[in-house]
Legacy VTK file of the C-alpha trace (Angstrom):
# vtk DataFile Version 3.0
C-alpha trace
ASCII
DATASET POLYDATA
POINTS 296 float
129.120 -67.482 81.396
132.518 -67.852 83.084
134.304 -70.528 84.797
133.718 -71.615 88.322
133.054 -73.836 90.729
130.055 -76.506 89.394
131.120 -74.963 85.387
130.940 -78.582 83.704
133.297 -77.592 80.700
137.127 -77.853 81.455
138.831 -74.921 82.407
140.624 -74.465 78.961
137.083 -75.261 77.443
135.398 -72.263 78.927
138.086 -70.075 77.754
137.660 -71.117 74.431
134.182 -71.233 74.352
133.410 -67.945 75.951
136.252 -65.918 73.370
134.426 -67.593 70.335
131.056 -66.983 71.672
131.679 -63.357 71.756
132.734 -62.294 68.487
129.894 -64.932 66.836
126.989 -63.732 65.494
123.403 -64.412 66.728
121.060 -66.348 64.949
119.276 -64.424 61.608
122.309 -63.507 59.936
123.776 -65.262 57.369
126.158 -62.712 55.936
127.228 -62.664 59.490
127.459 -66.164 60.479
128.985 -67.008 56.650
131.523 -64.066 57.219
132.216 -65.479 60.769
133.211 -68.813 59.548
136.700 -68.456 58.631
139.462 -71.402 58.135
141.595 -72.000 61.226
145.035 -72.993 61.636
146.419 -75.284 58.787
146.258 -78.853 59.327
149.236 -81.385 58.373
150.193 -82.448 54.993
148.564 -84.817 52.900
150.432 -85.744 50.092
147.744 -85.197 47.335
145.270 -81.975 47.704
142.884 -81.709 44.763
139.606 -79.951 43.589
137.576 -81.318 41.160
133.936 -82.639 40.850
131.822 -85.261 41.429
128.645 -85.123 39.319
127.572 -81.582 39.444
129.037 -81.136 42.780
132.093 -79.724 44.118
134.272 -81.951 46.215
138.355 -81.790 47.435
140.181 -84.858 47.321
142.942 -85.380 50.232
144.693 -88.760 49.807
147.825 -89.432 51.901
149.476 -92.356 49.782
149.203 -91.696 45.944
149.256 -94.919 44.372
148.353 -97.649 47.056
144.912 -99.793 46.886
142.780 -101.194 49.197
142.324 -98.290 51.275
139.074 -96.582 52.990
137.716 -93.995 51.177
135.756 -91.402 53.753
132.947 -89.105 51.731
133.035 -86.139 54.395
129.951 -83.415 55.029
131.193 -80.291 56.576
129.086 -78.812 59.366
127.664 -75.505 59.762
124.183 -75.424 59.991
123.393 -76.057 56.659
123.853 -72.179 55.901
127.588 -71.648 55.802
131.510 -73.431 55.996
132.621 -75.545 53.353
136.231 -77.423 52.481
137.812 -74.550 53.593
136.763 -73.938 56.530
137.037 -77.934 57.455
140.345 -78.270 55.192
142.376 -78.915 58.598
140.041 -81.935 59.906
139.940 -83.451 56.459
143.773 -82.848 56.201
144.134 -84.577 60.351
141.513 -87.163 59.524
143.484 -88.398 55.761
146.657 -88.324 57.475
146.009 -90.418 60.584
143.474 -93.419 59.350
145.678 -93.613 56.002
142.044 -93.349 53.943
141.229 -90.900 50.893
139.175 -88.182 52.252
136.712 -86.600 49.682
134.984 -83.407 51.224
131.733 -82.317 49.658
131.054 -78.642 48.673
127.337 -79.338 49.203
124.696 -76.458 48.537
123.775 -74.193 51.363
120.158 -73.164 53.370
118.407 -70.978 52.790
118.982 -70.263 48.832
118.897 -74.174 48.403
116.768 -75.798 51.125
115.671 -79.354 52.089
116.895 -81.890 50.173
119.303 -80.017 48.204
122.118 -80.663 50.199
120.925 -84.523 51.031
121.087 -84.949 47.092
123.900 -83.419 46.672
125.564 -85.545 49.644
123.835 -88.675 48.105
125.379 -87.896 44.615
128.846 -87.566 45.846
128.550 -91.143 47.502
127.704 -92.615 44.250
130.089 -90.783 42.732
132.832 -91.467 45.408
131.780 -95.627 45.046
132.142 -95.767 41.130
136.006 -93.995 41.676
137.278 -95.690 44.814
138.914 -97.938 42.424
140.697 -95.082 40.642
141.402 -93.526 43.617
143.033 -96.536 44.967
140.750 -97.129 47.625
137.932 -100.454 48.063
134.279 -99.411 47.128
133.194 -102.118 50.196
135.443 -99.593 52.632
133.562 -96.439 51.824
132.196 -94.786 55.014
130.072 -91.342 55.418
131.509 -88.928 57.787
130.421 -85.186 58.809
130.122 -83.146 61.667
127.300 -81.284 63.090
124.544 -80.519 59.958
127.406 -82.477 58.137
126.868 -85.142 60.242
122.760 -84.864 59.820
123.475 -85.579 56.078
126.124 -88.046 56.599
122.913 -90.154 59.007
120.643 -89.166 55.821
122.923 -90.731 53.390
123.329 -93.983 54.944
119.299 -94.365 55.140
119.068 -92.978 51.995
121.768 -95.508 50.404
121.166 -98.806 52.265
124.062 -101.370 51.560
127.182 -99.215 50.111
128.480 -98.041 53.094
130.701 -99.827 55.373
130.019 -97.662 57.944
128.948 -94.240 59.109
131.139 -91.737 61.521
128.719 -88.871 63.088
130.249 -85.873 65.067
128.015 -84.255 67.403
124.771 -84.421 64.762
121.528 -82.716 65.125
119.092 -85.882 64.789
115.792 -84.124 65.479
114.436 -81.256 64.061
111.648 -81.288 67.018
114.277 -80.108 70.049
112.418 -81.901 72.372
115.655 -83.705 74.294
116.426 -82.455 77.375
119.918 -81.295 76.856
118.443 -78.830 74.522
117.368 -76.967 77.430
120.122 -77.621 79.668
122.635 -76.608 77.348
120.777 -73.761 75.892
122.726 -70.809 76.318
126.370 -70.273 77.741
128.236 -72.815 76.066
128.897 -71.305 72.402
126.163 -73.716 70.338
123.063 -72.146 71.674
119.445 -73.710 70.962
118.595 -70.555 69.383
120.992 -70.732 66.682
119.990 -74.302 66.203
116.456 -73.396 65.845
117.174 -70.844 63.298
119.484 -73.202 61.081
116.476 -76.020 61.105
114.237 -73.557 60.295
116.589 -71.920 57.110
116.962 -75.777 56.116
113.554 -76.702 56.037
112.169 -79.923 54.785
109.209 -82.042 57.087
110.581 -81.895 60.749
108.884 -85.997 60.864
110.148 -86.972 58.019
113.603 -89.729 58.767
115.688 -87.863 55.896
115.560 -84.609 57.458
115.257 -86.220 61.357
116.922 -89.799 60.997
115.739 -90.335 65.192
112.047 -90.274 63.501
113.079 -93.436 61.119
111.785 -96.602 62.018
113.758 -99.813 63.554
112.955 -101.377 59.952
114.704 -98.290 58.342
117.546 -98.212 60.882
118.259 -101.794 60.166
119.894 -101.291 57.134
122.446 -99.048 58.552
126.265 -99.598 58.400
128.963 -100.140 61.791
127.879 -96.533 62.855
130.190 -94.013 65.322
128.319 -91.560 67.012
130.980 -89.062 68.875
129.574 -85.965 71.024
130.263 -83.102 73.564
128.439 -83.298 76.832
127.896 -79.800 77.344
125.602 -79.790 74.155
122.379 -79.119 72.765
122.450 -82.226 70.385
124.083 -84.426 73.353
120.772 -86.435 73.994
119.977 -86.686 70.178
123.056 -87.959 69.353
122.366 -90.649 72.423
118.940 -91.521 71.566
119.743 -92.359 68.012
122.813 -94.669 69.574
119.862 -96.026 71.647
117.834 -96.514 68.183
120.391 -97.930 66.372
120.833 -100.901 69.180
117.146 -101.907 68.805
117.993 -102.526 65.309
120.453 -104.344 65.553
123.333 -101.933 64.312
126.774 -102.269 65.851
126.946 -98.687 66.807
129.657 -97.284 69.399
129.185 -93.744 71.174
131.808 -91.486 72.592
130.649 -88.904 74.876
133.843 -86.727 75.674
133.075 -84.867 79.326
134.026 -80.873 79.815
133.754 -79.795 76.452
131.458 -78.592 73.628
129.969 -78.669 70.148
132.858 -78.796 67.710
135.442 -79.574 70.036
136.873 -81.543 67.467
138.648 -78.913 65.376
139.835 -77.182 68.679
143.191 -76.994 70.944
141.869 -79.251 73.588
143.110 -82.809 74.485
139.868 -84.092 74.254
139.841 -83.067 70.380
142.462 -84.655 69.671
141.677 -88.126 71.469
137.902 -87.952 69.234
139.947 -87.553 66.267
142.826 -90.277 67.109
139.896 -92.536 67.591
137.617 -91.804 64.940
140.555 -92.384 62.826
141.648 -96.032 64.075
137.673 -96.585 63.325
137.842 -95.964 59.569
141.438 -97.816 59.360
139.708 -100.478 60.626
136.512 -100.394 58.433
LINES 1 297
296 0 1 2 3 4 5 6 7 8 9 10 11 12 13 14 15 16 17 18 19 20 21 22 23 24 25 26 27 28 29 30 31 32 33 34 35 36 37 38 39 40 41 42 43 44 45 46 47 48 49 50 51 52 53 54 55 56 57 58 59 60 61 62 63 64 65 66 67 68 69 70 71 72 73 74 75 76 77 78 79 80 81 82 83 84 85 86 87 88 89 90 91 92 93 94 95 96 97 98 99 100 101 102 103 104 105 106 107 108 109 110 111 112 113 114 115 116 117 118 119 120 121 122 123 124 125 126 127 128 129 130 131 132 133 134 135 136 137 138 139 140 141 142 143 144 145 146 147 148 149 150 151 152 153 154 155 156 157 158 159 160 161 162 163 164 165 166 167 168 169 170 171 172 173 174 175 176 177 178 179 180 181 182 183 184 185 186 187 188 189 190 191 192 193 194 195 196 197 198 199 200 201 202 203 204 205 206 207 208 209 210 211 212 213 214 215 216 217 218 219 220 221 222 223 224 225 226 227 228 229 230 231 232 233 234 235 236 237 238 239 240 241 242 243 244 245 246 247 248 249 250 251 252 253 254 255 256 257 258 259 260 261 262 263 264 265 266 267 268 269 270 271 272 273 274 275 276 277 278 279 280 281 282 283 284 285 286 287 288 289 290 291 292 293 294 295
């Protein structure tokens, strides 16, 4: 697709999303797609850039202010599908997200669809929480300040975790998640093709994650009010030109009815993973999503 008159992403948008589109691989291919998914440009400096482990699972550390107390700690869930990224490829948000809220950032090198399928990566995002709690002290940070954060399939876990851990999170930040493993919404359709994200690809990566499409820890829209209750002070940003827009809208929607102080950002003229890209609208999400977790 190409820009043009009644084209609903931004000029600069389309050009982006129509040069990505082209060199990415279709759906089926996960040497491809993993081979694809390469780090882009470097993000600021954080003072303190560290590997090390949380339980049996990978994670990088970026914290801004060695030394200080008190602050937010954000447990972060990279996106890609399920089947490919990591901290690498989502070093630069981490990096932009540490240095403007001032919180510890700790990015989780969860397993990856479809060697390790539903719920290996939900455990593995559930054991860095735990992990991430039982630190904060050490890593100068307040275990009642600890918020789940992820984009995309990061963002899927990062809804997962907070059902799944009811009580130790102060709040939850969700980028442009896929919510229901049904598809039924009808910007799945809309937004099907021509805008980089395509429903086929998203198809494919619920399908290499597995799991029960009706159960709430692998589609958190299919949890009940009761469930949703329990949830933290919840952020739910998204693209509109996007197959997970009206998933990400319903769940705001659901979140509301129980009684969860839940915010949604719906940026116009751009789409899925805007966020890590050279458009003003990117950095706006991320400017905001970081006042959000200062303010947890």
């Amino acid at each position: 697709m190409s820009a043009g008159a009644g084209d609903p992403l931004s000029p600069a948008a389309r050009q982006l999303c129509d040069a990505m589109a082209a060199g990415f691989p279709g759906p089926g291919d996960t040497a491809a797609l993993r081979a694809a998914a390469v780090p882009g440009p470097r993000g600021p400096e954080v003072a303190a850039v560290y590997d090390t482990g949380a339980a049996d699972v990978p994670v990088r550390v970026y914290d801004p202010a060695p030394g200080a107390a008190g602050r937010p700690l954000v447990v972060f869930l990279h996106g890609g599908g399920w089947v490919m990224c990591g901290p690498d490829t989502h070093d630069a948000l981490c990096r932009r997200l540490a240095a403007a809220s001032g919180a510890v950032v700790v990015s989780a090198d969860y397993r990856l669809a479809p060697e390790h399928p539903w719920p290996a990566a939900p455990d593995d995002a559930l054991a860095v929480l735990l992990w991430a709690r039982s630190e904060a002290g050490a890593l100068g940070c307040d275990p009642d300040r600890v918020v789940v954060a992820g984009d995309s399939s990061g963002g899927n876990l990062a809804a997962v975790t907070a059902l799944r851990a009811p009580g130790l999170l102060a709040g939850q930040l969700l980028f442009y998640p896929p919510l229901d493993a049904s598809m039924a919404a009808e910007s799945v359709e809309a937004y099907a093709t021509g805008y980089f994200h395509t429903a086929a690809h998203m198809a494919w990566y619920w399908d290499c994650y597995g799991g029960d499409p009706a159960h709430p820890h692998v589609s958190p829209l299919r949890a009940s009010l009761a469930e949703l209750a329990g949830m933290p002070r919840t952020l739910i940003v998204l693209a509109d030109c996007d197959v997970l827009r009206d998933e990400g809208l319903a769940y705001a929607r659901r979140l509301g009815a129980a009684g969860v102080d839940c915010a949604v950002q719906l940026h116009p003229g751009v789409f899925h993973g805007f966020l890590g890209l050279p458009l003003p609208a990117g950095a706006t999400a991320l400017a905001a999503a970081a006042d959000w977790v200062a303010a947890t």
